[in-house]
C-alpha positions as CSV (number, residue, x, y, z in Angstrom):
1,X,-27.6,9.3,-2.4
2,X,-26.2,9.6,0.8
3,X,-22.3,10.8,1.4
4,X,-19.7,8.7,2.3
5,X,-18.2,9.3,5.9
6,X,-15.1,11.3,5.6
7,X,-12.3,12.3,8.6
8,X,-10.5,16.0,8.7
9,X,-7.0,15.4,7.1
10,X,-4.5,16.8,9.4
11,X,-1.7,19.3,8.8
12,X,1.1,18.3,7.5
13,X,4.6,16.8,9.2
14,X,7.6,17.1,6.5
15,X,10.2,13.9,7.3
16,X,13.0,14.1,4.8
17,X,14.2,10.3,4.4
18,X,17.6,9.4,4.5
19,X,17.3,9.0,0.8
20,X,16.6,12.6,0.4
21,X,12.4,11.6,-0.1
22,X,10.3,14.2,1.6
23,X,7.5,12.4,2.5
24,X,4.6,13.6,4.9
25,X,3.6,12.4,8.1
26,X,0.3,12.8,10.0
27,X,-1.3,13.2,12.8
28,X,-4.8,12.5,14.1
29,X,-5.5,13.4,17.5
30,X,-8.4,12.9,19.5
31,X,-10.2,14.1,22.6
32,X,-7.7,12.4,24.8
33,X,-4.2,13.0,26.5
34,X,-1.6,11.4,23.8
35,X,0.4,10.0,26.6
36,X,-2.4,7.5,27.5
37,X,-3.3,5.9,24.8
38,X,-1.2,3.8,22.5
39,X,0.3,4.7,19.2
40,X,-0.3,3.2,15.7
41,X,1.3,3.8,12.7
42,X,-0.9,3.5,9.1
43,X,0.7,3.2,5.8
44,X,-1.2,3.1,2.7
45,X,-0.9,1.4,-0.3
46,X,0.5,3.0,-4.0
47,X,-1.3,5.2,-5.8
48,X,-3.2,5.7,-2.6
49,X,-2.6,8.1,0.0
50,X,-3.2,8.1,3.6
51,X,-6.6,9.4,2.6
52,X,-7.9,6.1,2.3
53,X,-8.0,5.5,6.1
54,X,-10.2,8.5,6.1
55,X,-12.9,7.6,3.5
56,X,-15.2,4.8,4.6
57,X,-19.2,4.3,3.7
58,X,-20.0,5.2,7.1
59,X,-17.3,5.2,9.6
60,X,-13.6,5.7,8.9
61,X,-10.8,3.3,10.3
62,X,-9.3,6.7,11.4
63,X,-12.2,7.7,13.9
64,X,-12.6,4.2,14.9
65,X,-9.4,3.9,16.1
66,X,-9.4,7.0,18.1
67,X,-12.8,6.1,19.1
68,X,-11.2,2.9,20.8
69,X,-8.4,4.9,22.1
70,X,-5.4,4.7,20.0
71,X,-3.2,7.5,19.0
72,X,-3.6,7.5,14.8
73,X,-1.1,8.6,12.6
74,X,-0.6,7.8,9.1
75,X,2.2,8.5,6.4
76,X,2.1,9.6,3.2
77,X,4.9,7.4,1.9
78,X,6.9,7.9,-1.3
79,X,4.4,6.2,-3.3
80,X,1.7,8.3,-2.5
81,X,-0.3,10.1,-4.8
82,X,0.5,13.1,-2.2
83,X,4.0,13.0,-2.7
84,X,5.2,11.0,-5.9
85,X,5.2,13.5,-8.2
86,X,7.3,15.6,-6.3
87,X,9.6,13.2,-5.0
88,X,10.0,12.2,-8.6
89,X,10.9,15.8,-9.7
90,X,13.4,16.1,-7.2
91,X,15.1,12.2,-7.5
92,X,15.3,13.5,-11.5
93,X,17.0,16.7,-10.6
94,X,19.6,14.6,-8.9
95,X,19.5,11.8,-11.1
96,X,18.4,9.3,-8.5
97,X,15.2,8.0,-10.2
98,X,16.2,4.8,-10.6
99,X,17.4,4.7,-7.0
100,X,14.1,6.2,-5.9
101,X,11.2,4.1,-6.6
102,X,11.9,0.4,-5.5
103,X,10.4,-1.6,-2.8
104,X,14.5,-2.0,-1.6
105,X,14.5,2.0,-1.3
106,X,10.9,2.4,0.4
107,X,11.4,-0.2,3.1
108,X,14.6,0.4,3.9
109,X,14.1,4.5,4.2
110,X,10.3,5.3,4.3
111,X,8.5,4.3,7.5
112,X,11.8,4.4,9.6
113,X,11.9,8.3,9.2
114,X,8.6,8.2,9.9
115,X,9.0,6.2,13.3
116,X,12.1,8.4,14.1
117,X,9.7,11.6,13.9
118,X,7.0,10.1,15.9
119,X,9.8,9.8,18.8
120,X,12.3,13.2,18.2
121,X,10.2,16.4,19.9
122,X,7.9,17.6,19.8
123,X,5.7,15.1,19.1
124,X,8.1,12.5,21.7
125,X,6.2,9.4,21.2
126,X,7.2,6.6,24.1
127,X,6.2,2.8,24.3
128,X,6.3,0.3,21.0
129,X,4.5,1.9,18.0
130,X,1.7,-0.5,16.8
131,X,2.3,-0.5,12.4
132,X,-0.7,-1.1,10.0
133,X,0.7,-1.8,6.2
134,X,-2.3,-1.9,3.5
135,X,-1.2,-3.4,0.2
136,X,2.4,-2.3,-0.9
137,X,2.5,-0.5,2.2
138,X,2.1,-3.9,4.2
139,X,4.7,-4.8,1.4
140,X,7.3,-2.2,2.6
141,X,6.2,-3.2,6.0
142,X,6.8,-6.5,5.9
143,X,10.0,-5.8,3.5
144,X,11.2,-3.0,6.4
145,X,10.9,-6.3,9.0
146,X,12.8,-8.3,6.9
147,X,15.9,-6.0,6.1
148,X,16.2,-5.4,9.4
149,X,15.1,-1.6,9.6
150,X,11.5,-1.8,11.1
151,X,12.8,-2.5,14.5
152,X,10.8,-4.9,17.0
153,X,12.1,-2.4,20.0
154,X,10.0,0.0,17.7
155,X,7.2,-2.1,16.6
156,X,6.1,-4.7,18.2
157,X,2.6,-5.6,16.9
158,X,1.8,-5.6,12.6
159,X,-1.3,-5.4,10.7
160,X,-1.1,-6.4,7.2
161,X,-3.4,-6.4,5.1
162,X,-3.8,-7.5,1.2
163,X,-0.4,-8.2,1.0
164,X,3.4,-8.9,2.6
165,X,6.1,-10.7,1.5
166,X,4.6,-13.2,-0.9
167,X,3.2,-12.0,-4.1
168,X,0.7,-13.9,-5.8
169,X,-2.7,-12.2,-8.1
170,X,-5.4,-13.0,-10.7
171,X,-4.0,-14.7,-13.7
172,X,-4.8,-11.7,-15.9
173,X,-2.2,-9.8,-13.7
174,X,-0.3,-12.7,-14.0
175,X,0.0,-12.3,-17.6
176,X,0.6,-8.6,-17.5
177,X,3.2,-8.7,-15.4
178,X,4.8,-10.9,-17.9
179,X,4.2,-8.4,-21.6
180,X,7.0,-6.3,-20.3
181,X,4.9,-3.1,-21.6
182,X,5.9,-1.2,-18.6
183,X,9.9,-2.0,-19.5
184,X,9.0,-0.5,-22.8
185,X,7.2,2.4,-21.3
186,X,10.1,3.4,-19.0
187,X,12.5,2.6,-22.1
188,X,10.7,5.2,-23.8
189,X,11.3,7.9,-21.0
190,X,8.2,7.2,-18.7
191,X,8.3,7.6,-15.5
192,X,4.8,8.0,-14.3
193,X,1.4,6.3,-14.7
194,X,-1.8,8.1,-13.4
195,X,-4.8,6.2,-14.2
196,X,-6.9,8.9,-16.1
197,X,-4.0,11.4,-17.0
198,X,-1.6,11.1,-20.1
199,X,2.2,11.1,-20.3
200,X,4.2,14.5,-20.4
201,X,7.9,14.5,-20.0
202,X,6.9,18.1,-18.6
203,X,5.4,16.8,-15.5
204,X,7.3,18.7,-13.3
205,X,6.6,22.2,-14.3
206,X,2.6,21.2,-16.3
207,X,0.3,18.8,-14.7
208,X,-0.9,16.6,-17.7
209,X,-4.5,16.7,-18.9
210,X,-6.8,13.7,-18.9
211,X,-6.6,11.6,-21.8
212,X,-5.4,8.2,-23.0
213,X,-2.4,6.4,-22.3
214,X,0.3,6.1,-24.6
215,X,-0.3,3.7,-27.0
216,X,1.5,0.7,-25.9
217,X,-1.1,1.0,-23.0
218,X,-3.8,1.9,-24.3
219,X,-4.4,-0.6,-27.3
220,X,-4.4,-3.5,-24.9
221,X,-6.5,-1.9,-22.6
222,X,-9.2,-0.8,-25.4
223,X,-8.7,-4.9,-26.3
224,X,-9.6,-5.8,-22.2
225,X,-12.1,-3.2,-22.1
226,X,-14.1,-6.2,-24.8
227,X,-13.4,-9.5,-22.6
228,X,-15.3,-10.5,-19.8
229,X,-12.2,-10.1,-17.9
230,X,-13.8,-6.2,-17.1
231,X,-15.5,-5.7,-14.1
232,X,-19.2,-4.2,-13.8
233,X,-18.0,-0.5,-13.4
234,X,-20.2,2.9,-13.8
235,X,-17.3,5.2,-13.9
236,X,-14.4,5.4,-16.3
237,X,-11.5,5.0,-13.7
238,X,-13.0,2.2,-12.0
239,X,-12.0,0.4,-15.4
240,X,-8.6,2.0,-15.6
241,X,-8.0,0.8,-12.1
242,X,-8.8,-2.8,-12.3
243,X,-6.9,-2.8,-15.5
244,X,-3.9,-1.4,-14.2
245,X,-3.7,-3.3,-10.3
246,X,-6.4,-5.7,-10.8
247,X,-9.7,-4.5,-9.3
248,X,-9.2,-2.7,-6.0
249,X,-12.3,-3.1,-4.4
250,X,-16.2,-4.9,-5.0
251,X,-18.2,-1.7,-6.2
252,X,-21.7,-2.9,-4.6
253,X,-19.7,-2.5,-1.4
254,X,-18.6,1.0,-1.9
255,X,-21.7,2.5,-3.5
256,X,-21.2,5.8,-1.7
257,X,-18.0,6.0,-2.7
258,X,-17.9,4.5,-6.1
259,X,-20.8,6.6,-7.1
260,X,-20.5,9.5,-5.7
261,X,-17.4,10.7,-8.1
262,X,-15.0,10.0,-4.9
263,X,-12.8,7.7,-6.4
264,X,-10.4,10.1,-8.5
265,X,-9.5,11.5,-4.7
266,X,-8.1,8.5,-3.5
267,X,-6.6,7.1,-6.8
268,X,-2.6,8.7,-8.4
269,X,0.3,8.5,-10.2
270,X,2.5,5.6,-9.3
271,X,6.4,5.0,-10.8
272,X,6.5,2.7,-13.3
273,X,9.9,1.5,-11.3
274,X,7.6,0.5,-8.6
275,X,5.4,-0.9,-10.6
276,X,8.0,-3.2,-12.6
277,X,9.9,-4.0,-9.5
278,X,5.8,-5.2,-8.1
279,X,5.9,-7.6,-11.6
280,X,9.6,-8.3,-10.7
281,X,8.3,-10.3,-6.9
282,X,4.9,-11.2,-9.0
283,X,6.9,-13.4,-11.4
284,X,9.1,-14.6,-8.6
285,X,6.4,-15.7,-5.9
286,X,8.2,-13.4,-3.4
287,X,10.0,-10.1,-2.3
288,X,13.5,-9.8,-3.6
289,X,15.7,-6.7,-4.7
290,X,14.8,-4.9,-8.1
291,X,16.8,-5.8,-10.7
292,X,17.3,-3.4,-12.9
293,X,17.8,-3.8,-17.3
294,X,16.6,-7.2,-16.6
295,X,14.7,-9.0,-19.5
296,X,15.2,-12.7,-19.3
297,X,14.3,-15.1,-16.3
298,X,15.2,-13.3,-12.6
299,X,18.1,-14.6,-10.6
300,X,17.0,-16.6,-7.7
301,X,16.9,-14.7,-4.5
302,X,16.0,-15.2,-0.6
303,X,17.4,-13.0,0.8
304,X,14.1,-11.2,2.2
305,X,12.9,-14.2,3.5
306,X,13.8,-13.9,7.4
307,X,11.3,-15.6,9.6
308,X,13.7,-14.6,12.6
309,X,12.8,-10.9,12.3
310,X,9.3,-11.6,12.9
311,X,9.9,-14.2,16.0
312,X,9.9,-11.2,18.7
313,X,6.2,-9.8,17.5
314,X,2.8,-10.0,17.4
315,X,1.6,-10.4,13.6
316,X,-2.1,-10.2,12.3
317,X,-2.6,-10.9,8.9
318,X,-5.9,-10.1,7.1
319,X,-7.2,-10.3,3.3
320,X,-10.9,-10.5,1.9
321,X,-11.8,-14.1,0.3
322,X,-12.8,-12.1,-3.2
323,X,-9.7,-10.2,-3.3
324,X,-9.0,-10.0,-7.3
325,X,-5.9,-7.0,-6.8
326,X,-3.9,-9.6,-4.3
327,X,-5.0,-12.9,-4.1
328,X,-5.7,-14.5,-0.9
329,X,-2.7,-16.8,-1.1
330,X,-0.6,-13.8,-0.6
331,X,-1.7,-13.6,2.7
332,X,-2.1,-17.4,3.0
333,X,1.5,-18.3,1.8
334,X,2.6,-15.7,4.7
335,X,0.4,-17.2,7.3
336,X,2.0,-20.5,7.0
337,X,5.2,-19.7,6.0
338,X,5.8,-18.0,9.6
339,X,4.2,-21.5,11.5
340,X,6.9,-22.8,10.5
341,X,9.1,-24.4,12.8
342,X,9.7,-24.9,16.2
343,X,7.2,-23.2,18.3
344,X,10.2,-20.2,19.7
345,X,11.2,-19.9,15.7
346,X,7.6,-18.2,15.2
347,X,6.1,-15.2,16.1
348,X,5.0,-14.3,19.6
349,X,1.4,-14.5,18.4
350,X,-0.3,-15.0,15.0
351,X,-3.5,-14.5,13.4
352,X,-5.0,-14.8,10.3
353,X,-8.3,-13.5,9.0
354,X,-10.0,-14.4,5.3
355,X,-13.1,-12.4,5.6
356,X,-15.9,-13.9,3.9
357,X,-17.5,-11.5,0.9
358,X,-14.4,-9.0,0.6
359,X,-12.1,-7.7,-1.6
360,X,-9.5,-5.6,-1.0
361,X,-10.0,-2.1,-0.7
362,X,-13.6,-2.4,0.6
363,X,-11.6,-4.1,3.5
364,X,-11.6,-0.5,5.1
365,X,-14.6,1.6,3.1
366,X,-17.4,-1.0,3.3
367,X,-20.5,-0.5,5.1
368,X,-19.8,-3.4,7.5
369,X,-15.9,-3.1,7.5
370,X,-16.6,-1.3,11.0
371,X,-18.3,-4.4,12.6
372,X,-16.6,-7.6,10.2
373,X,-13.2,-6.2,9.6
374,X,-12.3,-3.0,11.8
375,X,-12.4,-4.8,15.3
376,X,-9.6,-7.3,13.7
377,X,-7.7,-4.6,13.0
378,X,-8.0,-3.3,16.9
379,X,-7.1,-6.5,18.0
380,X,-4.1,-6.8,15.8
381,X,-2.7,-3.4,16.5
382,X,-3.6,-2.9,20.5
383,X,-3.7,-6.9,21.8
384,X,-6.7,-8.7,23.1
C-alpha cells in the first residue's frame, strides 16, 4: 500500500495566552519572499492537532497552499492533542481547570495570541491575515468573531469548515450529548479523555497505558459496538472515534491513512470541559457560554449571535453532504442565518459549499480533496 502524503512539521513558536495557555504556533515557509505572498492562519479542530493540515492521501492542504502562494501557518490551540495535556497540568497547578477548557476561554484567548505573534518581530507579518477554522476550531473562530476578539482589521476573509456557530449532529450524538455520562465522569475527578488510553489521576507526571475507559464509558460503548449504529472500521480507534465525536471521516476515502496505522498520530486527549460545554451548544442549537454545575434545562442565551461582526468580511463556508461528526445543517443554519437582512447587514461576500460524497475529516485527506475541495478553500482564504 502506498504512503500517505505527509508535510515537514515546523519548529515550534511558544505564544503564552493571556489566560496563561502556552500554545504553539507554526510556521510553514516556502520557496518564496514572505513579504509577497499573503498570510493564512489554520486552526484545527480538538483532539486534532495542526498535523492534520499536513496528512493528506496525496497532497497536503499545507503544500497546496504554499504551492498557490500563501504564507501557511497553523496553531496548535489549547485543545490540541500537542498541548492539552500540558496546558491541563499547569491550569491544575493553579487551579484554573475549570476556567481553562471552554469554547468562552478558547475564542476569547487562543487564536488572538496567535495573530498578535504573527505581527510582533520577528516574524512582522503586515496586511489582513486570511483565518481557516476546521471543526471546533471554526467554532472558536466563529465564536472569536462574535465576542468581538477576532478583529476584521486582522482578518478579513474566514474559512470554516464542519462547523461555526450553530451546532447540530447525528441523532446518536444527539442522544449522548443528553446521558450526562461526561458530567459524571468529571464529577468523578476526570479530566481527560484520549480515545485508546485509560484514566489516571497521575497524568501529569505518568502517561496512561492503553486500555478501556472507565466504566461509565465503556459499558455503553461495548453496548454501540452491537448496533448498527457502528461504522465499517478495520482498526480499533476508528470505533472509539466515531463513538466518542461521531465518525470523523468516510474510511474508503482515507485508505492510506486509515490503513496504514496513521490514525493514532492525528487523534488525542480532549477535556471533558470542552467536551460538555460542545453538548452544552449541541442541546441548545447554538454557541452560548458554558454553564457550569448545570443539570436541568440551559438558560436561554444569544448573546453569541452577532451578525454585525461578520458584516465587514469575506465568509466561505464549506461541509461535506455525508458529514455524520457535524451535520450539514451546521453549516447550513450559518449560511442562511448571515443572508439575513438587508443587503449592507450581511457579509461583504458569502459562499457556501456542500460537497457531494464527503464527510468531514476527508474534507482535507481525500484523494480528490486537492481538485473538489482544496481550490474552495483558496478561493475562500485569498479571493477570486
Amino acid at each position: 500500500m502506498s504512503r500517505p502524503a505527509v508535510t515537514d512539521t515546523p519548529p515550534a513558536i511558544v505564544v503564552t495566552t493571556a489566560d496563561g495557555c502556552a500554545l504553539e504556533l507554526r510556521h510553514d515557509e516556502g520557496p518564496a519572499a514572505r513579504e509577497d505572498r499573503p498570510a493564512v492562519l489554520l486552526v484545527h479542530g480538538a483532539s486534532a492537532g495542526s498535523d492534520t493540515f499536513r496528512i493528506a492521501e496525496v497532497q497536503t492542504l499545507v503544500d497546496y497552499l504554499r504551492g498557490h502562494g500563501l504564507d501557511v501557518w497553523t496553531l496548535d490551540w489549547r485543545a490540541s492533542l500537542r498541548r492539552v495535556r500540558d496546558v491541563y497540568c499547569t491550569a491544575l497547578g493553579k487551579g484554573r481547570v475549570p476556567t481553562t477548557f471552554t469554547i468562552d476561554a478558547a475564542a476569547e484567548h487562543d487564536v488572538p495570541a496567535a495573530l498578535l505573534a504573527m505581527r510582533r518581530a520577528p516574524h512582522n507579518v503586515r496586511g489582513p491575515i486570511a483565518v481557516l477554522g476546521h471543526c471546533m476550531g471554526g467554532a472558536i473562530v466563529a465564536q472569536g468573531i462574535a465576542q468581538d476578539t477576532i478583529k476584521s482589521a486582522d482578518v478579513e476573509r474566514v474559512v470554516l469548515t464542519g462547523l461555526g456557530l450553530f451546532y447540530r449532529a447525528a441523532i446518536d450524538n444527539v442522544l449522548k450529548a443528553e446521558d450526562r455520562v461526561l458530567e459524571e465522569l468529571l464529577g468523578g475527578g476526570q479530566h481527560l479523555l484520549h480515545p485508546t488510553k485509560g484514566w489516571d489521576r497521575n497524568v501529569c507526571t505518568r502517561e496512561p497505558d492503553d486500555g478501556p475507559w472507565p466504566r461509565l464509558l465503556e459499558d455503553p460503548y461495548e453496548v454501540w459496538l452491537d448496533t448498527p449504529l457502528r461504522h465499517d472500521c478495520a482498526v480499533e480507534i476508528c470505533h472509539r472515534l466515531s463513538y466518542m465525536f461521531g465518525m470523523p471521516f468516510i474510511p474508503d476515502k482515507i485508505r492510506r491513512i486509515h490503513d496504514g496505522g496513521y490514525l493514532p498520530t492525528q487523534f488525542g486527549y480532549i477535556a471533558l470541559e470542552f467536551l460538555i460545554h460542545c453538548c452544552q451548544n449541541l442541546r441548545r442549537g447554538s454557541a452560548a457560554p458554558f454553564v457550569a454545575d448545570r443539570t436541568g434545562p440551559l438558560p436561554a442565551d444569544r448573546r453569541y449571535l452577532r451578525r454585525e461582526t461578520f458584516q465587514d468580511r469575506h465568509i466561505m463556508l464549506i461541509t461535506g453532504d455525508l458529514n455524520s461528526l457535524w451535520h450539514r445543517d451546521s453549516i447550513d443554519t450559518m449560511y442562511e442565518w448571515l443572508r439575513r437582512g438587508r443587503r449592507d447587514e450581511q457579509p461583504r461576500s458569502l459562499h457556501k459549499h456542500v460537497v457531494p460524497g464527503f464527510g468531514h475529516q476527508d474534507l482535507y485527506w481525500a484523494e480528490d480533496a486537492p481538485t473538489l475541495v482544496f481550490p474552495k478553500i483558496l478561493e475562500g482564504l485569498r479571493g477570486p
